[in-house]
C-alpha positions as CSV (number, residue, x, y, z in Angstrom):
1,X,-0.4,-2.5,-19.8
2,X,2.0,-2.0,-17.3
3,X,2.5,-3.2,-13.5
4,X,2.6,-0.1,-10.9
5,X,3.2,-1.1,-7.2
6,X,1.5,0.9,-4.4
7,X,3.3,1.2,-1.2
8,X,1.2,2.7,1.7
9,X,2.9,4.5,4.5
10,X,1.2,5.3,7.5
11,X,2.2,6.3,11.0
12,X,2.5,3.8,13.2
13,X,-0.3,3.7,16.3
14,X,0.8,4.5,19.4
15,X,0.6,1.6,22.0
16,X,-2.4,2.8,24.0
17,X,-4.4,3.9,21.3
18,X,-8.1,2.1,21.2
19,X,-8.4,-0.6,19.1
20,X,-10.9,0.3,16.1
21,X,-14.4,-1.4,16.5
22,X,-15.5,-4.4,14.2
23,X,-17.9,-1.8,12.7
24,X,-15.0,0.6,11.6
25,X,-13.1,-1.9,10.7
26,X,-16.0,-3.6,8.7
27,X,-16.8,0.1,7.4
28,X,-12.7,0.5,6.5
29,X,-12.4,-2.9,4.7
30,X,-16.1,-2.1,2.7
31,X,-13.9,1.0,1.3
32,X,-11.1,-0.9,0.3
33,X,-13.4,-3.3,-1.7
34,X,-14.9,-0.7,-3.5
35,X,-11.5,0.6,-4.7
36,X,-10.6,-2.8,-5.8
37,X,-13.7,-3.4,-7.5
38,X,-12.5,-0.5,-9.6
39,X,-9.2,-1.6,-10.0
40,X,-11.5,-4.7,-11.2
41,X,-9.4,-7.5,-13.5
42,X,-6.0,-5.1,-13.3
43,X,-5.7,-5.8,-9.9
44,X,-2.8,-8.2,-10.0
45,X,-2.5,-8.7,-5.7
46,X,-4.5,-7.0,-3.5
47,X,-1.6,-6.8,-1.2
48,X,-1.8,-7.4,2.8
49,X,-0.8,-5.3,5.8
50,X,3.5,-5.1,7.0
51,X,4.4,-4.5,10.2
52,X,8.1,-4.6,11.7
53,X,10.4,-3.8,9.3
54,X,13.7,-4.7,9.0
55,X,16.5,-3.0,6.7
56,X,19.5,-5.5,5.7
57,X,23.0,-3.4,4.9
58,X,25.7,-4.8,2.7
59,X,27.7,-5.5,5.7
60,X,24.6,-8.4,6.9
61,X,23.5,-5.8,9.9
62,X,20.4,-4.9,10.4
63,X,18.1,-2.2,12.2
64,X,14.3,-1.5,12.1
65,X,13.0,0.0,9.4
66,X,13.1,3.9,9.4
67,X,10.2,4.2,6.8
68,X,6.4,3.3,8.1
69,X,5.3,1.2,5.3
70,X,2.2,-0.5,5.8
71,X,1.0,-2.6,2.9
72,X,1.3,-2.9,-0.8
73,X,-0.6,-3.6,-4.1
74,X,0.0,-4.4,-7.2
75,X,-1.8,-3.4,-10.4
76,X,-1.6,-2.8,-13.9
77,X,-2.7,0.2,-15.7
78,X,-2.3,1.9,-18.9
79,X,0.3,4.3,-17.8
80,X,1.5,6.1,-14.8
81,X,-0.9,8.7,-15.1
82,X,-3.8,6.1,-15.3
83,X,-2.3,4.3,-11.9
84,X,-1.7,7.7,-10.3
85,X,-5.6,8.1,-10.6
86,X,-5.9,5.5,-8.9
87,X,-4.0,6.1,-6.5
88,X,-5.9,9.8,-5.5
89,X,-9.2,7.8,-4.9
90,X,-8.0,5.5,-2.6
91,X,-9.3,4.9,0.9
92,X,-6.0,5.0,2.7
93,X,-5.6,8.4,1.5
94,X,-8.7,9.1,4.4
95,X,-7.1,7.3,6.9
96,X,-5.9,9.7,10.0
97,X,-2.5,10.7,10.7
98,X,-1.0,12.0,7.1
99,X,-1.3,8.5,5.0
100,X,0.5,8.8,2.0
101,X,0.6,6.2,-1.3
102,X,3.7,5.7,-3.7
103,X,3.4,4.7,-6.8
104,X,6.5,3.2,-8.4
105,X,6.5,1.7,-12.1
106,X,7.7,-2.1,-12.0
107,X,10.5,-2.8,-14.4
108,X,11.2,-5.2,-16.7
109,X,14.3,-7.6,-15.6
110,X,16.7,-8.4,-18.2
111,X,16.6,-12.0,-19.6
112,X,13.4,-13.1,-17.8
């Protein structure tokens, strides 16, 4: 088995955009479950929300992150094509605004 990370990009809400009910948040969160009861024992961390990123150069400056990422998760899976599966069932893929999931193979690090 292999590890994949999942990063979840979203658009950002705008400021005055209504808050979503306990209901569709309830409703939201039910999905997520489901996929991660798939995932079942391969899930290796659910992963939380980010907000307010921050890119670090070489030079020690830094400005906001130009990329909206919005969470991650880790899993293993037999191969990229069994993680990519996955990855075209899950519920952020339904969420509004052109949600999008990568899915990047985690690499072994030499001499650990």
């Amino acid at each position: 088995m292999s590890r994949f990370v999942f990063i979840y990009h979203a658009p950002m809400s705008p400021a005055d955009a209504t808050p979503p009910t306990d209901e569709q948040t309830a409703a939201v969160m039910g999905e997520w479950m489901e996929w991660a009861a798939k995932v079942g024992g391969d899930m290796v961390d659910f992963g939380t929300p980010l907000a307010e990123g921050v890119r670090v150069s070489s030079d020690g400056s830094t400005a906001p992150s130009t990329r909206e990422v919005s969470g991650y998760t880790i899993i293993e899976a037999e191969d990229m094509d069994a993680a990519l599966a996955l990855a075209k069932v899950h519920p952020h893929l339904k969420m509004p605004g052109g949600c999008e999931i990568e899915v990047h193979a985690a690499q072994a690090v030499p001499g650990m």
